[in-house]
C-alpha positions as CSV (number, residue, x, y, z in Angstrom):
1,X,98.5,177.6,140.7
2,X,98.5,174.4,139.2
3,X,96.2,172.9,142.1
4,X,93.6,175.7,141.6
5,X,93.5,175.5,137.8
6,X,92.6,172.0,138.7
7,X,89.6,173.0,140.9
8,X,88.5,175.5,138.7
9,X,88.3,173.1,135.7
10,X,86.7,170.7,137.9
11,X,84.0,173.0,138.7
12,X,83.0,174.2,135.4
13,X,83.1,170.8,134.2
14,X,80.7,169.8,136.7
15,X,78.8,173.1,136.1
16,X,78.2,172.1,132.4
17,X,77.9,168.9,132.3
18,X,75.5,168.5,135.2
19,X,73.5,171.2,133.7
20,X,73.8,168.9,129.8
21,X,72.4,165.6,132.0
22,X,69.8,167.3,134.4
23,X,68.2,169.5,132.1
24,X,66.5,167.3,129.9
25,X,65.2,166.0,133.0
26,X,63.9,169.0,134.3
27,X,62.1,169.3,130.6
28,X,61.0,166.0,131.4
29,X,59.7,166.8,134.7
30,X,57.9,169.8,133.5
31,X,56.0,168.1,130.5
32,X,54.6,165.4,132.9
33,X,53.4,168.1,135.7
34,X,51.8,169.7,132.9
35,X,50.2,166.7,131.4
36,X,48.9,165.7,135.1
37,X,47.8,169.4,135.0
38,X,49.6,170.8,137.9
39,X,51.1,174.4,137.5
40,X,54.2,175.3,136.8
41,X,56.2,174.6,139.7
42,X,57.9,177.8,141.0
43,X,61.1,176.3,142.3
44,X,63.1,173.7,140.7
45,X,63.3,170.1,141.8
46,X,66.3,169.0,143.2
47,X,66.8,165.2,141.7
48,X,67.4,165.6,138.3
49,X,70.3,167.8,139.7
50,X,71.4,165.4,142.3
51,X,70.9,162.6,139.8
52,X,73.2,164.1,136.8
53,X,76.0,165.1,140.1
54,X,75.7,161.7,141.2
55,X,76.1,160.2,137.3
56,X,78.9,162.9,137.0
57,X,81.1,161.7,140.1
58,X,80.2,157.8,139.4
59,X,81.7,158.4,135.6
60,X,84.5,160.3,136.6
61,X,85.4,157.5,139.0
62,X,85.1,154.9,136.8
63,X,86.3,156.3,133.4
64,X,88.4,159.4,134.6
65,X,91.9,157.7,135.0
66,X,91.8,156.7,131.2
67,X,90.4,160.1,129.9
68,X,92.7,161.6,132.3
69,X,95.8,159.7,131.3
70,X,95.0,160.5,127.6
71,X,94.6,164.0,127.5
72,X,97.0,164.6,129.9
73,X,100.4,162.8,128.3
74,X,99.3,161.2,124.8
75,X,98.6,164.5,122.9
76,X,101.5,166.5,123.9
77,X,104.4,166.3,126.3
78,X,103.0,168.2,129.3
79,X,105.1,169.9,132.6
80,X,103.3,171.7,135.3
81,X,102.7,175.3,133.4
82,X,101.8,173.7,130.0
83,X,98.8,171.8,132.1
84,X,98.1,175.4,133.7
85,X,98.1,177.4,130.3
86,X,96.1,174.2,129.0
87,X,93.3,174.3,132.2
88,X,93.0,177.7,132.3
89,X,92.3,177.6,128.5
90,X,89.7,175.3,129.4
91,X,88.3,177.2,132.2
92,X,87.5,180.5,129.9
93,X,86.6,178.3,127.6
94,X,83.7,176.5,129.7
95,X,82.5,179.4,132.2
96,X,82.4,181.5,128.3
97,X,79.8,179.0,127.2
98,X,78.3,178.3,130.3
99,X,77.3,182.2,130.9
100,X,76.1,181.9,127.4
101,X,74.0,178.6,128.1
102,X,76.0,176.9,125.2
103,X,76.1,173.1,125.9
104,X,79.6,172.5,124.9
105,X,81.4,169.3,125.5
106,X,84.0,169.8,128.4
107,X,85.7,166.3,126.6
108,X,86.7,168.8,123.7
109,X,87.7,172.3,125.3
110,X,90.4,170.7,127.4
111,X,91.3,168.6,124.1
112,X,91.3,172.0,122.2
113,X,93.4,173.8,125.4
114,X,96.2,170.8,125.0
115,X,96.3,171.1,121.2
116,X,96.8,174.9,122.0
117,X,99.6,174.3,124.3
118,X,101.1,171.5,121.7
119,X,101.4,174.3,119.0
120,X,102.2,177.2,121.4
121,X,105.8,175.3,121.3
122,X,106.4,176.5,118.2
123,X,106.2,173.1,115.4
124,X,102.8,171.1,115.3
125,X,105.6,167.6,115.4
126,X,104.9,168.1,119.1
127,X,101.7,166.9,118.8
128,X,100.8,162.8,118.4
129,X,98.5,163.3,115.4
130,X,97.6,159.6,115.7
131,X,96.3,159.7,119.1
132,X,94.6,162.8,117.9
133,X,93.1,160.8,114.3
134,X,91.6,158.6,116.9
135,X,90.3,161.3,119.4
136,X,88.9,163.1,116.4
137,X,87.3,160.0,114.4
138,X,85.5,159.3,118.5
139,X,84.0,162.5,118.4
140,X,82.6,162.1,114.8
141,X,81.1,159.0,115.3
142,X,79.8,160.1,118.6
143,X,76.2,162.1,116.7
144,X,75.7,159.0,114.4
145,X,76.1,156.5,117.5
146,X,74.2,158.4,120.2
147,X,71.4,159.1,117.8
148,X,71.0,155.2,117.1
149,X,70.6,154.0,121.0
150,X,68.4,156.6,120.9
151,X,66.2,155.6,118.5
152,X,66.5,152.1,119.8
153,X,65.4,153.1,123.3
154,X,62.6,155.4,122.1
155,X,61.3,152.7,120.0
156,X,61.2,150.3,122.9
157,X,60.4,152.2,125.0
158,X,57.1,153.2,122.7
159,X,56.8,149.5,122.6
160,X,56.4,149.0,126.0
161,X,54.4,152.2,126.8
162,X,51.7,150.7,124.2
163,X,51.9,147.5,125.4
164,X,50.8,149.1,128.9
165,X,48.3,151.2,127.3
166,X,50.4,154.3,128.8
C-alpha cells in the first residue's frame, strides 16, 4: 500500500505541478500566435508540456533527496502507515485542487499531510517546531523573493527587447 500511495502522490504531483510550469507557457504561446495573427490553434502544443515534465523530473533529481529527507523524518517520526495516512492525505488533497483547477503547491500538502499525522498522535511535542519555523518562514519569503527575480528579469528582459527594437 505503501508503494502505491507513493505512485499516486507522484502522479498528482506531476499532474499539478506540470500543469503550474506549462501553463503559462501555453498563455505565452497563445498571445504570440495571436499577435502573428494566426487562429486559435485547436489542439494544444506539446512543448510547454514536455518542457515543464522535463524541468519536473530534472528538479526532482537534483533537489528531491533533500526535500525528501526533510519532510519525510525532520517534521515527525514517520513508520510505514504514518507515511501512507500522510500520502494519501496528500493525494486527496492534490487530485481535490487539481479537479478544481486550484494551483496549489504540492511542497505544502504533503507538509500539511505530515503535520496531520504528527498531531494525529495525540500531543503536538511530536512535531519539530524548529524545522517547521524554518519550513514556514521559506514559504513566506517565497512571494516577496519570486516576485523580485521577476521584476528583475522582466526589466531586462524589456531592456533587451528595446534594445532590439522587438
Amino acid at each position: 500500500l505503501l508503494i502505491l500511495s507513493a505512485l499516486s502522490v507522484a502522479f498528482v504531483h506531476g499532474a499539478q505541478d506540470v500543469s503550474n510550469a506549462a501553463g503559462p507557457l501555453l498563455q505565452i504561446d497563445a498571445q504570440a500566435r495571436r499577435a502573428r495573427g494566426a487562429a486559435a490553434a485547436e489542439t494544444t502544443p506539446q512543448w510547454p508540456l514536455w518542457l515543464g515534465v522535463g524541468s519536473f523530473v530534472v528538479g526532482d533529481l537534483v533537489l528531491g533527496a533533500f526535500v525528501v529527507g526533510t519532510v519525510g523524518s525532520k517534521i515527525t517520526e514517520m513508520t510505514p502507515s504514518r507515511a501512507f495516512a500522510a500520502q494519501m492525505g496528500t493525494v486527496v488533497a492534490l487530485t481535490s485542487a487539481t479537479l478544481l483547477a486550484l494551483p496549489v503547491s504540492t511542497s505544502e500538502c504533503i507538509v500539511g499531510s505530515v503535520i496531520g499525522v504528527g498531531l494525529a498522535q495525540g500531543r503536538a511535542g511530536r512535531l519539530d517546531f524548529g524545522v517547521l519555523r524554518r519550513i514556514w518562514a521559506a514559504w513566506l519569503l517565497t512571494i516577496p523573493y519570486a516576485a523580485m527575480w521577476a521584476g528583475v528579469c522582466f526589466v531586462a528582459l524589456q531592456s533587451v527587447c528595446k534594445r532590439l527594437g522587438v
